[in-house]
N, C-alpha and C positions, 0 to 999 in steps of 0.2 A: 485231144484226149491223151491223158500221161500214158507212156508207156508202163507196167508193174513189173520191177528187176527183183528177179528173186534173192531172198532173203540169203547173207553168207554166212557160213560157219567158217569159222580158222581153225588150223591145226594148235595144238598145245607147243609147238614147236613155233609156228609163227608166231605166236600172241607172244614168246618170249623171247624170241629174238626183238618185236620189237618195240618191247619196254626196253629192251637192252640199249635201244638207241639212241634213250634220252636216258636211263641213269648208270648208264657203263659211259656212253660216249659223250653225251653230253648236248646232246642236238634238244632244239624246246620241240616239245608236243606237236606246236603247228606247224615245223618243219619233217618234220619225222611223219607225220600223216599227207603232208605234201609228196613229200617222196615215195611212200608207199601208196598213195590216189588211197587211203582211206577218209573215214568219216573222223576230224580232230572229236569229238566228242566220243567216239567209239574208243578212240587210244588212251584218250587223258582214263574214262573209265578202266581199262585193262592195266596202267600205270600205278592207277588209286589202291584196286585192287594187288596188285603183286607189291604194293607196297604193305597193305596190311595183311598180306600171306592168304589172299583168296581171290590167285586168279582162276576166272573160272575152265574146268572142263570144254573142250570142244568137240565132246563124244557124244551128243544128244541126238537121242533116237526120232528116226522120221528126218532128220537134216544131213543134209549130205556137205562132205569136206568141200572146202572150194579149190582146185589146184591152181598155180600162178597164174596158166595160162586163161582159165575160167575168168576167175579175177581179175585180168586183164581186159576179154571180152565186156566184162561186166562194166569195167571203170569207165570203157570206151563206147559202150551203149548208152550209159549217163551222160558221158558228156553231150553223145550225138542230141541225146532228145531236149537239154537245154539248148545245143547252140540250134536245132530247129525252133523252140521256142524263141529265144533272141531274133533268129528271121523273122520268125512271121511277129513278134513283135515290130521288128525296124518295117516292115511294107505294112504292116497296117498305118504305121506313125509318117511313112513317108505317102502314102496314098492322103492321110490328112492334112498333111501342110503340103500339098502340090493340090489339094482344092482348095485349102484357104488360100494361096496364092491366086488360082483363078479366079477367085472371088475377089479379091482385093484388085485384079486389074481390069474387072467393069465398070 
């Protein structure tokens, strides 16, 4: 069962520092969301928009700001619950080919 990570708001201050970091500095999109552990689909969107003068507000009511440190917990619960997926993918795959081995040496 997936774990469900709640939903992040950014600051207006984050989301503009970091368009900054692909058309001030010059980094692509997929590096710049690498470095931040964001979603590249999330950035290339907040880019599009401050490029055509409508990035959006991150004051929406009912959502709460995420601080670095949030953001961090968050990025690091993601990744736990895929590399737990990756586990129990690899012993399911290795539980299968260590019986088709047995099989094969009857």
């Amino acid at each position: 069962m997936k774990e469900q990570l709640p939903k992040q708001v950014y600051t207006n201050e984050y989301r503009e520092q970091a368009v900054l970091l692909i058309t001030r500095d010059g980094l692509s999109t997929a590096e710049a969301a690498r470095r931040l552990s964001m979603s590249l689909k999330t950035l290339a969107n907040w880019v599009k928009r401050a490029k055509d003068g409508r990035l959006p507000a991150a004051s929406n009511i009912g959502q709460r700001v995420v601080s670095e440190e949030q953001a961090e917990v968050s990025r690091l619960r993601r990744e736990n619950a895929e590399l737990r997926m990756e586990r129990d993918i690899l012993k399911k795959a290795t539980a299968y080919f260590a019986s088709e081995s047995l099989r094969g040496m009857r």
